[in-house]
N, C-alpha and C positions, 0 to 999 in steps of 0.2 A: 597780405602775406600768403604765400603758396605753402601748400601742404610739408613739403620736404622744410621750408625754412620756419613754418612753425614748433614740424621736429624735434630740428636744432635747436629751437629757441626755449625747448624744454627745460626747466628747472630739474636738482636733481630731487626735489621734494616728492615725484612721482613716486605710484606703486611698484615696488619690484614684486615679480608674478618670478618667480624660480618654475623652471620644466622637473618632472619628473627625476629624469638623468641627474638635477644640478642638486637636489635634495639628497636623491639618492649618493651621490660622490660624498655631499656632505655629511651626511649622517652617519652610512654604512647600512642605511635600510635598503634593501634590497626592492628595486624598479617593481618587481615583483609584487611583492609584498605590499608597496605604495597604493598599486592596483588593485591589489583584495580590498584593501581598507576605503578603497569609495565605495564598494558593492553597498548596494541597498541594506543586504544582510551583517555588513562590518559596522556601518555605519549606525542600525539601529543597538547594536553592543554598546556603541561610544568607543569604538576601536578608529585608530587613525588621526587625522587632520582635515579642517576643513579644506575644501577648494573650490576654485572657480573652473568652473565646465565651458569653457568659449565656445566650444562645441562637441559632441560624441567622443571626438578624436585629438585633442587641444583642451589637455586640461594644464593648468596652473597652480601655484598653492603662493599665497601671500606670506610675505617674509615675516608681518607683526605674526601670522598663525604659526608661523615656524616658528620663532620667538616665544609664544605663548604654549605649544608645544611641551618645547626644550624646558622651558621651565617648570613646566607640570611633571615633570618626570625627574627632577631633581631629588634626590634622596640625599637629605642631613646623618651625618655622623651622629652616632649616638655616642654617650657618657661609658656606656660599656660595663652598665649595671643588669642589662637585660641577657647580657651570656652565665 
């Protein structure tokens, strides 16, 4: 099987790798912002998301880390004994 019909023959089980841009439209975090938070110095805070580096210029962020993200930032209603 040739590379292009391998491809195709892709299942959709595959990892989805989101760009930057596609995060950011999603979220409303700012491209920006996305970029501070790989810095060496964000990153030893615990600021940000993991990602995959393809290279210098070609990073990516996995959908389960978006996922895992999103849900760490989730904040419960309270009973509204603490006002």
């Amino acid at each position: 099987m040739g590379d292009a019909a391998h491809l195709l023959s892709m299942t959709d089980d595959r990892i989805r790798l989101w760009t930057p841009r596609e995060l950011s439209d999603f979220t409303g975090i700012p491209v920006r912002t996305l970029a501070d938070w790989r810095t060496t110095r964000s990153r030893r805070r615990g600021l940000g998301l993991p990602f995959v580096a393809l290279s210098p210029r070609n990073v990516r962020y996995r959908e389960e880390d978006i996922v895992a993200f999103i849900a760490g930032k989730l904040v419960a209603p309270t009973d509204g004994k603490d006002d």
